[in-house]
N, C-alpha and C positions, 0 to 999 in steps of 0.2 A: 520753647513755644514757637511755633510755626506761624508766621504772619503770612497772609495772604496777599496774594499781590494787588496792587490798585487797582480801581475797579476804572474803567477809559468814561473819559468823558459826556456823557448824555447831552444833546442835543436833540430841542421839539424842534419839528417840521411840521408842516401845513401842507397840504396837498387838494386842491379842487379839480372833483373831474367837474369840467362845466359843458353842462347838455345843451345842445340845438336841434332844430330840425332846418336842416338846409339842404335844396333840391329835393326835398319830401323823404330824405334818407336822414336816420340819425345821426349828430355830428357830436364830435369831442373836440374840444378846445386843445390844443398841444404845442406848442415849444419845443425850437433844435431841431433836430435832426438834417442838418447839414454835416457833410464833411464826413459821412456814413457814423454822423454820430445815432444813435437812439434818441428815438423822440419819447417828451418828458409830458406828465400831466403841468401844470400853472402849481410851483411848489414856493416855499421861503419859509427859512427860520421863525421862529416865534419869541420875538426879544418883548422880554416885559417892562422896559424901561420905557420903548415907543408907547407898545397899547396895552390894555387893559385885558382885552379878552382877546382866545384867540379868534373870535368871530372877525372882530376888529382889524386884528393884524393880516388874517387869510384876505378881506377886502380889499386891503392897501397893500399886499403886496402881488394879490393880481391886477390890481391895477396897474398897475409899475410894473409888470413883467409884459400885460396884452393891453393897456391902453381899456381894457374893458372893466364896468362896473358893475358889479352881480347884483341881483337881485334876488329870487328863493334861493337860500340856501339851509343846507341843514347838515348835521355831522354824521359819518357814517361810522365809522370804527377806529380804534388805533393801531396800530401794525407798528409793530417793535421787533419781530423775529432776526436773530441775529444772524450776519450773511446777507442781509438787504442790501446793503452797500457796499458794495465792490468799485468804487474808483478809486484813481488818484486822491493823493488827499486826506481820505476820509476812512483810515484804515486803525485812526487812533480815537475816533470818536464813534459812539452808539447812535446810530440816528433814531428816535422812535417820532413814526409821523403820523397826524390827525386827519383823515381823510373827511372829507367834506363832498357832497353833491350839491350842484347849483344847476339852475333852469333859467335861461335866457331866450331871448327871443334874436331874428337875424336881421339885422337892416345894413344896408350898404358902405352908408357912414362909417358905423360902426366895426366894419369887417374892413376898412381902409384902413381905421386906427392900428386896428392890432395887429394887420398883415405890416404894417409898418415898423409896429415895434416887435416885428419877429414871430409874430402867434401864426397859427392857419386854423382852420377848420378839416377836420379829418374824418371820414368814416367810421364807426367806431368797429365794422365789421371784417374793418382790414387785419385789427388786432385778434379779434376773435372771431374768425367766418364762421366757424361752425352752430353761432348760434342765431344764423341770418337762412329760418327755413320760408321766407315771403316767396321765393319760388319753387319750394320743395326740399324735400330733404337733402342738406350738403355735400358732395360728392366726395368732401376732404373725409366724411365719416368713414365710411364704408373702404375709401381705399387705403385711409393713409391710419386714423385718429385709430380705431376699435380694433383690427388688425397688431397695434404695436401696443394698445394699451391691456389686450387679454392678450398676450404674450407678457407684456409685463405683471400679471393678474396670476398668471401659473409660474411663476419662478419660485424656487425654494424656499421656504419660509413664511411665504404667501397665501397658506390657506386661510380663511374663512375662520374668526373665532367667537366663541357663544357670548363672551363679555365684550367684545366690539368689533365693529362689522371689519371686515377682511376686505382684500382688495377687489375681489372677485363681486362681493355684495355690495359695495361701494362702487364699481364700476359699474352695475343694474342698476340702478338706484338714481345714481347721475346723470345717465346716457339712456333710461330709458330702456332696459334691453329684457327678454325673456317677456313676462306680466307686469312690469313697471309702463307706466308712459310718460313719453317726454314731459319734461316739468318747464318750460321756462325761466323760470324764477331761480333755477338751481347753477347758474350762471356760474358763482364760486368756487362748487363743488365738482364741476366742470375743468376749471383750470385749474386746482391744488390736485386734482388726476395726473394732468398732464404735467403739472411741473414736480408732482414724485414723480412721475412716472421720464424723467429727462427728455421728454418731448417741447419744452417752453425753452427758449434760449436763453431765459433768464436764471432756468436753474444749473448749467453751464456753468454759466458767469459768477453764480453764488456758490460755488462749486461743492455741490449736493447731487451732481449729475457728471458721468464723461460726453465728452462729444462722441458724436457719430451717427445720435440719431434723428428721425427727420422732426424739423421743425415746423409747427404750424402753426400760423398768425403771426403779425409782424412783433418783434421783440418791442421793451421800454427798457428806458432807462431804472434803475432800481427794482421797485415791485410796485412801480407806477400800473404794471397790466393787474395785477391783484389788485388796486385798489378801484381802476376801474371795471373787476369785473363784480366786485360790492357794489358799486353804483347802478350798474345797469339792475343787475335785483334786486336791488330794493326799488328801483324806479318801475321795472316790471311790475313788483307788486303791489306798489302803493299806485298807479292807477287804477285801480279795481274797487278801490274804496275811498280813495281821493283825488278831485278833480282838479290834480298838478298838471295834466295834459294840457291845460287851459293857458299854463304858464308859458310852452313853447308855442302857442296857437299866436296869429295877430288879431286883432281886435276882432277884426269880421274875416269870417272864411267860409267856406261852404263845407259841404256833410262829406264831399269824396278829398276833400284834402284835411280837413278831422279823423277818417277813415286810414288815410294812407302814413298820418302822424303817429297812431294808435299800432298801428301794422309796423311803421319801422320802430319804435319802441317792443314790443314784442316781439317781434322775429318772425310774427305768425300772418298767412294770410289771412283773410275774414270776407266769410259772403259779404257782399253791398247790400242784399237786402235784410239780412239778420243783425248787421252792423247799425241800419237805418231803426229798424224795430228795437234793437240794443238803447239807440240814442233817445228816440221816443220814447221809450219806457223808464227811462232813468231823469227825464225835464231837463239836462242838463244844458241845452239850446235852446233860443228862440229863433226865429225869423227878423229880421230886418228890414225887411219889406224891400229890400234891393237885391239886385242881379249883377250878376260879371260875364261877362264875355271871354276872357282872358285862357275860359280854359278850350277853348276854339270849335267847340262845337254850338247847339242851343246855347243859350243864357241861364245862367245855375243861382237857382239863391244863396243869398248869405245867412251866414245864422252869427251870433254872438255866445257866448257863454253866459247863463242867465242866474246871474249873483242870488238871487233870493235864493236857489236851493241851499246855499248853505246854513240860512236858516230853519226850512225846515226838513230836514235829513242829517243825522250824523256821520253818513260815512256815506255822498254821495261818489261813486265813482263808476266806471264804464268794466264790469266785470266780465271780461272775455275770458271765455273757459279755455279747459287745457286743453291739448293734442288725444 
């Protein structure tokens, strides 16, 4: 009888991408990256002697890692795939981690706290530029990204198959090319290209890839850039039918910095006045009957987020079409 050998120890992990908008550019909340370490999503174990749930334990232990307190949060997927983790350490255990998205707002205070206890705020399009087209399409496309990944699309083995899509159909699909158009939302599908495809330096380091080839967007720690690239689409998408925008908004704002919230959340420019008729036609604002000066031109009004839609609409949200 042949005994199998023991199976390594499984360990949950908790993982939050937590979203802002600061500087009117979308921001991710991150940890580390000192000492040319890889910066990490706000992570910790899930001991159930502490909490009950992991909702519970993901609160408390980003609190304790950025001094900050979440508020919307929700779960996004689990990610188990083995090869995640690659450091020291952790070479005898499984990690399988619960990825979470959260939506915060930015206040000063608050960006002291957690610059203090190590966090920052980071662009989330350093990691992934190519899905930042607010001023046109990416330049990393065309010279660097589509060039190495239909090289990698025609290599042997690679064709196209009737029972599931091939690399070539997959790489239309994701990127938009030939009769496909760009999808926003396909964010994922996007980097699991690039990370078969040995263009992510994360599949390097899980070593599913050789080096040599060019890297683009800044690496993470684990497969912290996978779980925030879940985040961003389903946040892409669930604007469009639910009005979470409202969650990185502050109390009162006006229509062109709601506009410019909506735009770094999607990656996508938008006319100002199809953007304004979008807003009107969906009630999701009202007027405040006050002005700000702040933005240094004329005086702009403010508007608020105007809570009765969600009673009558079930799926009120700001649906910005595709490319």
């Amino acid at each position: 009888m042949i005994v199998p050998p023991p199976s390594p120890p499984v360990e949950i992990g908790l993982n939050a991408a937590v979203v802002a908008i600061f500087n009117r550019g979308p921001a991710i909340l991150a940890v580390g990256g000192d000492a040319g370490e890889r910066e990490a999503l706000p992570f910790g174990p899930f001991d159930p002697t502490r909490h009950r749930t992991f909702e519970t334990s993901l609160r408390a232990s980003v609190e304790e890692q950025t001094a900050l307190k979440l508020g919307y949060i929700e779960q996004l997927y689990t990610f188990g795939d083995r090869g995640r983790q690659r450091s020291p350490g952790e070479a005898d255990t499984h990690m399988v981690s619960v990825g979470y998205l959260a939506l915060t707002r930015i206040d000063a205070e608050a960006t002291e706290r957690l610059e203090a206890a190590g966090a920052h705020w980071r662009d989330w399009y350093a990691f992934l530029p190519w899905e930042d087209w607010r001023s046109g399409r990416p330049a990393a496309l065309d010279q660097t990204i589509l060039p190495a990944l239909s090289e990698w699309a025609a290599e042997t083995g690679a064709t196209d198959s009737k029972s599931l899509p091939g690399r070539k159909a997959r790489l239309r699909l994701a990127f938009g090319l030939d009769d496909f158009p760009w999808d926003e939302e396909r964010v994922l599908d996007r980097y699991e290209l690039l990370y078969e495809a040995g263009l992510a330096a994360e599949s390097v380091t899980d070593g599913q890839a050789l080096p040599g080839k060019p890297a683009v967007g800044l690496a993470m720690r684990h497969d912290h850039r996978r779980i925030l690239a879940t985040a961003i689409a389903r946040l892409r998408g669930k604007i469009k039918y639910r009005p979470v925008i409202f969650e990185l908004m502050p109390s009162e704002f006006t229509l062109t910095e709601l506009q410019a919230a909506v735009e770094a959340i999607s990656g996508r420019h938008l006319h100002k006045q199809n953007f304004r008729r979008l807003v009107e036609g969906a009630e999701l604002v009202e007027p405040t009957g006050r002005t700000t000066a702040a933005t240094g031109g004329r005086p702009a009004a403010l508007f608020r987020f105007r809570r009765q839609i969600l009673e009558e609409r079930p799926a009120p949200g700001l649906k910005v079409g595709g490319r």
